[in-house]
DOTI-95160 format. One record per residue: x, y, z of N, C-alpha, C, O in turn; residue in one letter. Coordinates in steps of 0.1 Angstrom, whole numbers, plus 2048, in hexadecimal, padded with zeros to 3 digits. Layout:
<nodes>
[[X, Y, Z], [X, Y, Z], [X, Y, Z], [X, Y, Z], a]
...
</nodes>
This chain:
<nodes>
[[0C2, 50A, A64], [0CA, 514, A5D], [0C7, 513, A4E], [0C8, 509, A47], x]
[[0C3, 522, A4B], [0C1, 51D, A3A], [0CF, 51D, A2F], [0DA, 523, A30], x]
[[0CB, 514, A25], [0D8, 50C, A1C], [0DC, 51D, A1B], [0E7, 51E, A21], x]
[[0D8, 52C, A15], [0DD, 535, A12], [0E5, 53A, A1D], [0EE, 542, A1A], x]
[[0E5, 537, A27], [0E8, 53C, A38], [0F4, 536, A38], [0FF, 53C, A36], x]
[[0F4, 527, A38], [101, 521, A37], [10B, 521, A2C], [117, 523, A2D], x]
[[106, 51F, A21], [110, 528, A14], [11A, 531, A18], [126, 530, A17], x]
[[112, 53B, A1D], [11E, 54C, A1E], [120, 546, A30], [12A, 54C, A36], x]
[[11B, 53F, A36], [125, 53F, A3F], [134, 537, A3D], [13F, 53A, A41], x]
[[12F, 52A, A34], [13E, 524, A31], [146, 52E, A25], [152, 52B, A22], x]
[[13F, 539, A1F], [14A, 53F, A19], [151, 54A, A1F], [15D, 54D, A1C], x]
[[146, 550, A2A], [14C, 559, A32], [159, 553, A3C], [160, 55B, A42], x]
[[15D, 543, A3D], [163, 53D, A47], [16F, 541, A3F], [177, 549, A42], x]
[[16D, 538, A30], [176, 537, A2B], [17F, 541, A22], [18A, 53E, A1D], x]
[[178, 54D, A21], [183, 557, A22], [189, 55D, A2D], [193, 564, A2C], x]
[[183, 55B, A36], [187, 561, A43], [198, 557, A45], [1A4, 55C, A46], x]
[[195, 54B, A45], [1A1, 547, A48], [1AE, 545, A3C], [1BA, 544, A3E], x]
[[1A8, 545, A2F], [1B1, 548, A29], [1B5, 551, A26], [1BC, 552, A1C], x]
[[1B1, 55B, A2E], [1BA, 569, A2D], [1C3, 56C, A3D], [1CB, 574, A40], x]
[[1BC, 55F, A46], [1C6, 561, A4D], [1BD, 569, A59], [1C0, 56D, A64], x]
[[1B6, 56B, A53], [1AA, 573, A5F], [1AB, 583, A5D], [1A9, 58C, A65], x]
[[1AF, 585, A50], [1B0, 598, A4B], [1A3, 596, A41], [1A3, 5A1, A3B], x]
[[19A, 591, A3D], [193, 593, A37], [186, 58C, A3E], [185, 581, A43], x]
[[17A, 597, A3D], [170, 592, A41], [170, 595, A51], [164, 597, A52], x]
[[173, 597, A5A], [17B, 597, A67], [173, 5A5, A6E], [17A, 5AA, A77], x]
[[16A, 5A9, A6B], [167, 5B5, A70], [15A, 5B4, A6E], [157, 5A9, A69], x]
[[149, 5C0, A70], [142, 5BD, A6B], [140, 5CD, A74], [13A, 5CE, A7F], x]
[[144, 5D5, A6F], [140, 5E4, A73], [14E, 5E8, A7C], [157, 5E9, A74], x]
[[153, 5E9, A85], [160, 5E8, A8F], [15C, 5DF, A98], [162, 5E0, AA3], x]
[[156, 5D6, A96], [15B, 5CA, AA0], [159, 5C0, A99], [150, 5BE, A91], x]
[[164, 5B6, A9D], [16E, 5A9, A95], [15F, 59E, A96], [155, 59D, A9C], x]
[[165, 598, A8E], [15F, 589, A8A], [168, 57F, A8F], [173, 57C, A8B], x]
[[160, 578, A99], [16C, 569, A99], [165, 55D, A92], [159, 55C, A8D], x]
[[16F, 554, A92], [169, 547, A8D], [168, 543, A97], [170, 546, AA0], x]
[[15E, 53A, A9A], [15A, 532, AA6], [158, 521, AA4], [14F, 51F, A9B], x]
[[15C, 518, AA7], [15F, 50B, AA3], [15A, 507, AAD], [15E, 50C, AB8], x]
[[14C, 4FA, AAF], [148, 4FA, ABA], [147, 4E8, AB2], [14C, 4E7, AA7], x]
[[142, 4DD, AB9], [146, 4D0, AB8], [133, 4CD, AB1], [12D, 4D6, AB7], x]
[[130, 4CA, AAD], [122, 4C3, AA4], [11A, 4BB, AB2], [11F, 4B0, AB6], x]
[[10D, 4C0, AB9], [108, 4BB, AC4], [104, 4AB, AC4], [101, 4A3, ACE], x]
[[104, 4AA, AB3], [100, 4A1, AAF], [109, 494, AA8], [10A, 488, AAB], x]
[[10F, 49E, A9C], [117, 496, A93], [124, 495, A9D], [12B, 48A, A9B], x]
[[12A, 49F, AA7], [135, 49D, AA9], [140, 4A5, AA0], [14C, 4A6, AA2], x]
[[13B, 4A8, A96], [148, 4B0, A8B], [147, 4BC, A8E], [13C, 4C0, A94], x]
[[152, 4C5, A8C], [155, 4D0, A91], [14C, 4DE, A87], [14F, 4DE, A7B], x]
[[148, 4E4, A8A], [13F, 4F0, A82], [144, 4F9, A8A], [146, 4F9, A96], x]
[[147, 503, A7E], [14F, 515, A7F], [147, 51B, A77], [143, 518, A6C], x]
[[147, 525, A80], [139, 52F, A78], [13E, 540, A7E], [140, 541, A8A], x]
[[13F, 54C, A76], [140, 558, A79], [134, 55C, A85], [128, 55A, A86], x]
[[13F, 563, A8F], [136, 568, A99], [13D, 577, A9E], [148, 579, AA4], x]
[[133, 580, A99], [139, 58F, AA2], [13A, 589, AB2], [132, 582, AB7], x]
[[147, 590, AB8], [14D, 58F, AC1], [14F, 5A0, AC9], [150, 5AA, AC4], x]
[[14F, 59D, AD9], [150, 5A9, ADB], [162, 5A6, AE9], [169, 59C, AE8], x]
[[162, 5AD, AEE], [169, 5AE, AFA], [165, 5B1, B09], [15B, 5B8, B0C], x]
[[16B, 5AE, B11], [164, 5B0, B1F], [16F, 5A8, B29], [170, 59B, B2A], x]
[[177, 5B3, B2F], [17C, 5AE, B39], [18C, 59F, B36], [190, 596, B3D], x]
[[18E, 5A4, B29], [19C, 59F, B25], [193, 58E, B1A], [199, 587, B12], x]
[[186, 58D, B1E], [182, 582, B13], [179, 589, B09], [176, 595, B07], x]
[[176, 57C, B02], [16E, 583, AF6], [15F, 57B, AFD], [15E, 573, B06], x]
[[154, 580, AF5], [14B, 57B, AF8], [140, 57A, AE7], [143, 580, ADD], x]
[[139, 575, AE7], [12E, 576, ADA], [120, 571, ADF], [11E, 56A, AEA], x]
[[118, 575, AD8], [106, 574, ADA], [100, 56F, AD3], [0FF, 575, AC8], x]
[[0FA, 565, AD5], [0F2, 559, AD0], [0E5, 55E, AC8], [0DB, 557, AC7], x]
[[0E5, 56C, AC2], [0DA, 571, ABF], [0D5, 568, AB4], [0CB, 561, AB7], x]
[[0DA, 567, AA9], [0D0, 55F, A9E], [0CA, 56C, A98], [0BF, 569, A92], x]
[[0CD, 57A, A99], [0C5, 581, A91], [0B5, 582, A98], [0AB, 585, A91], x]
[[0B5, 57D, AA7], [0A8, 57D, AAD], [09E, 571, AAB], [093, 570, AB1], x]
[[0A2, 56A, AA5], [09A, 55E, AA3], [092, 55A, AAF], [093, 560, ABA], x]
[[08A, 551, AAC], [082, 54A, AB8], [08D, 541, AC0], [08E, 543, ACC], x]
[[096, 537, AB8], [09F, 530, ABE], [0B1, 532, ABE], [0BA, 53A, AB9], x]
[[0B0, 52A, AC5], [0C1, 530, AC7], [0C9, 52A, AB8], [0C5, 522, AB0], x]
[[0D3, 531, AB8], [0DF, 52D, AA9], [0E3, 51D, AB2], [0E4, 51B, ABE], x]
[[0E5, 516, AA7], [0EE, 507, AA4], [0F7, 509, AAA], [0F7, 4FF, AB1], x]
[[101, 511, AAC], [10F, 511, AB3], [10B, 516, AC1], [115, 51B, AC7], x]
[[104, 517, AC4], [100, 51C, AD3], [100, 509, ADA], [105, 502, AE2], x]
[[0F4, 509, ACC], [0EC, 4FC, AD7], [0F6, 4F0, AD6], [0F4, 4E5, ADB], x]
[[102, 4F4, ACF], [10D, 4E7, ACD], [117, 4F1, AD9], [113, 4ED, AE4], x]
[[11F, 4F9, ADB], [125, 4FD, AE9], [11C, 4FC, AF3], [122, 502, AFD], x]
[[111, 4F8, AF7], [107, 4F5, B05], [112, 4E9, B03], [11E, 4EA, B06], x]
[[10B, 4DD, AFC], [110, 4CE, AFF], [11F, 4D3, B01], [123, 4D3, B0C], x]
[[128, 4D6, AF6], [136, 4D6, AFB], [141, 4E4, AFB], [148, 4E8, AF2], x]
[[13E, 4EA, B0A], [144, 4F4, B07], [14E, 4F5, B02], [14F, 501, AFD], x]
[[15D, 4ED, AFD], [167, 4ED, AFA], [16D, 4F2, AEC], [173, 4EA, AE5], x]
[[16B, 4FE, AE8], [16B, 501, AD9], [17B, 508, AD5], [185, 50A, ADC], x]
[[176, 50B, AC8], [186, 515, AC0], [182, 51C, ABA], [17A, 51A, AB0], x]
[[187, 529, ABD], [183, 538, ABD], [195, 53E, AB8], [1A0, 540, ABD], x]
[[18B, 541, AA8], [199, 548, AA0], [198, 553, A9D], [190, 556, A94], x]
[[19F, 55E, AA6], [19C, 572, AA0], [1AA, 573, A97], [1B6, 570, A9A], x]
[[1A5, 577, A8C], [1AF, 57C, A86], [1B8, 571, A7E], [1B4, 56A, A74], x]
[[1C3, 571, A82], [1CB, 561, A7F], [1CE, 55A, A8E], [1D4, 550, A8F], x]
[[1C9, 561, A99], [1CD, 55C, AA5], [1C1, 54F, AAA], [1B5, 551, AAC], x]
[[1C7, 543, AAB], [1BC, 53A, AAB], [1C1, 531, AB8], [1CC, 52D, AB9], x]
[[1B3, 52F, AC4], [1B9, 527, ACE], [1AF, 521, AD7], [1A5, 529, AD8], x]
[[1AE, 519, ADD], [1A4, 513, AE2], [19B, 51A, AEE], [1A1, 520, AF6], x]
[[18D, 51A, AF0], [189, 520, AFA], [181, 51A, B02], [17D, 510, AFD], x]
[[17C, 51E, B11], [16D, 51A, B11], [164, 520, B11], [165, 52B, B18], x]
[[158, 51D, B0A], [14C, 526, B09], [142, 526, B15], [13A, 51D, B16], x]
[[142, 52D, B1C], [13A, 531, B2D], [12D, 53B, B27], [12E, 545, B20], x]
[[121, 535, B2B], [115, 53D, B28], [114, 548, B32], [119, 543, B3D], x]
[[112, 550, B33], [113, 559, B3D], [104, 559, B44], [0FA, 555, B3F], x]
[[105, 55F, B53], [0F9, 55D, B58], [0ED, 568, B57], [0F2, 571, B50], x]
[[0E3, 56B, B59], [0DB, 573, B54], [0E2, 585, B58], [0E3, 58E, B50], x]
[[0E9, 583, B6A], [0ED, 590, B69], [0F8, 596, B5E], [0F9, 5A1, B59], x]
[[0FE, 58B, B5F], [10C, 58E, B54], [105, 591, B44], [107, 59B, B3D], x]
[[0FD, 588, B43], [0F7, 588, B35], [0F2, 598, B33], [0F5, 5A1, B2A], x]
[[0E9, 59A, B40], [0E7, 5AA, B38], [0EF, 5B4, B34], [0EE, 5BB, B2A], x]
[[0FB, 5B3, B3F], [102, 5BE, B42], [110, 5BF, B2D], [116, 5C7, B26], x]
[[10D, 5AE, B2E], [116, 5AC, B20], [10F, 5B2, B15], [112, 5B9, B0B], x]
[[103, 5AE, B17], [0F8, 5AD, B0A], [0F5, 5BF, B07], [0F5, 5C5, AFC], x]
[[0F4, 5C3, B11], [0F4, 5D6, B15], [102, 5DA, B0A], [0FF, 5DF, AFF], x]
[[10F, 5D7, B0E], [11A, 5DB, B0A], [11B, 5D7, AFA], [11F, 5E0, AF2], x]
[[118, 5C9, AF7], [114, 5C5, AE7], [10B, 5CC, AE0], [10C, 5CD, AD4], x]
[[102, 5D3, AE7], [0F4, 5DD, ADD], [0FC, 5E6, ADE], [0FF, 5EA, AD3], x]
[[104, 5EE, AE9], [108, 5FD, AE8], [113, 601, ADB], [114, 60C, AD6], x]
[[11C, 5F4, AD6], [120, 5F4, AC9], [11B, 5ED, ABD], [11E, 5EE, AB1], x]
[[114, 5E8, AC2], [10A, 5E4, AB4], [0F8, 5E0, AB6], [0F1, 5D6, AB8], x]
[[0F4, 5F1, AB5], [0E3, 5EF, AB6], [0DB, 5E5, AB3], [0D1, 5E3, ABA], x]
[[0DF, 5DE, AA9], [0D7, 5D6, AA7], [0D1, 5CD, AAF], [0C5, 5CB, AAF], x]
[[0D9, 5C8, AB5], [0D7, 5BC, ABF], [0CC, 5C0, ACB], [0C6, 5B7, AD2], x]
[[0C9, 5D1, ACA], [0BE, 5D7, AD2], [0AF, 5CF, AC9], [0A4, 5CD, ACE], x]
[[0B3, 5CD, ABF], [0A4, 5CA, AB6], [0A7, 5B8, AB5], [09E, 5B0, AB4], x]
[[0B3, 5B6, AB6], [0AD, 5A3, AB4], [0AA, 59F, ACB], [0A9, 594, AD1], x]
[[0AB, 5AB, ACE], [0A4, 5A4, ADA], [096, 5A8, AD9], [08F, 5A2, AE2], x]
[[090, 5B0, AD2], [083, 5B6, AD5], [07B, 5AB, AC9], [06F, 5AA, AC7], x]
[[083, 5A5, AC4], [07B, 599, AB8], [076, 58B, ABE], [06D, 584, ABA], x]
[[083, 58C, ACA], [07C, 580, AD1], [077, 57A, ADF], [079, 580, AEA], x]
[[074, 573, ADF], [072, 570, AF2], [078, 56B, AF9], [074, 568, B05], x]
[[085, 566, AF2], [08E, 55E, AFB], [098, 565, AFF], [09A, 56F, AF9], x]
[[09D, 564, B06], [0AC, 56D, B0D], [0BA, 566, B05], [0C2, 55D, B06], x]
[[0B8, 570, AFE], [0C8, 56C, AF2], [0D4, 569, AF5], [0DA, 573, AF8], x]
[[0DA, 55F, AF7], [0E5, 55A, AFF], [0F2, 563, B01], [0F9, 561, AF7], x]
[[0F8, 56C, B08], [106, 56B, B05], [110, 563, B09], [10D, 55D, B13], x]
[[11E, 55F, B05], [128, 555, B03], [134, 55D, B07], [13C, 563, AFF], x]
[[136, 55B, B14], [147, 55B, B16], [152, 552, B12], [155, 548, B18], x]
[[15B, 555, B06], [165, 54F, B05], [172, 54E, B0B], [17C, 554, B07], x]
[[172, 544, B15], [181, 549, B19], [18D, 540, B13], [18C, 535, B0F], x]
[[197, 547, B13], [1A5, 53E, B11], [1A7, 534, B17], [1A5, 534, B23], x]
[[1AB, 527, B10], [1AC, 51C, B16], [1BF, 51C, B1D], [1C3, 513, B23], x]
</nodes>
């Protein structure tokens, strides 16, 4: 991740939560969560903004990376431990993160492009099958 990437992600964290989750919290009409996932490595906890969608009473998010060749850092740290904390808004509470299976994946990944196109073009950038992430309530 480049040093400019992580900058505005820890600044994006940290207004987010010091406003309580009213600022920053959106990114077109759908929310921004913080996602807190455990370090695969170090063990310390990393939170990083992730557009978030809905589906069936959970939220879900997509490991796009903007299409990259490889998967985002907080993907490859919820593989080792799904057990994360997922804050919308000011509402903050433990979840687990379930990769979904290819059928589910399309059918999510379909519903995430139909409100935000983009995601039509970071799958055509790369050749991997972009993860999506069921969060459920713990």
């Amino acid at each position: 991740m480049s040093l400019m990437f992580k900058a505005v992600s820890a600044i994006h964290v940290w207004v987010y939560r010091a406003s309580g989750g009213k600022r920053w919290a959106k990114m077109g009409d759908n929310p921004i969560l913080l996602l807190t996932t455990k370090g695969r490595k170090t063990g310390e906890n990393r939170t990083v903004p992730v557009m978030c969608f809905e589906d069936g009473g959970d939220r879900f998010v997509i490991a796009s990376k903007g299409g990259s060749p490889s998967h985002p850092a907080w993907f490859r740290n919820l593989e080792k431990n799904p057990d994360v904390t997922v804050q919308v808004g000011s509402d903050v509470y433990g979840a687990k993160a379930v990769i979904a299976d290819p059928e589910e994946r399309s059918r999510l990944y379909r519903k995430a492009a139909g409100q935000m196109p983009q995601f039509d073009g970071y799958e055509k950038k790369t050749t991997r099958a972009i993860p999506v992430v069921r969060l459920i309530k713990s």
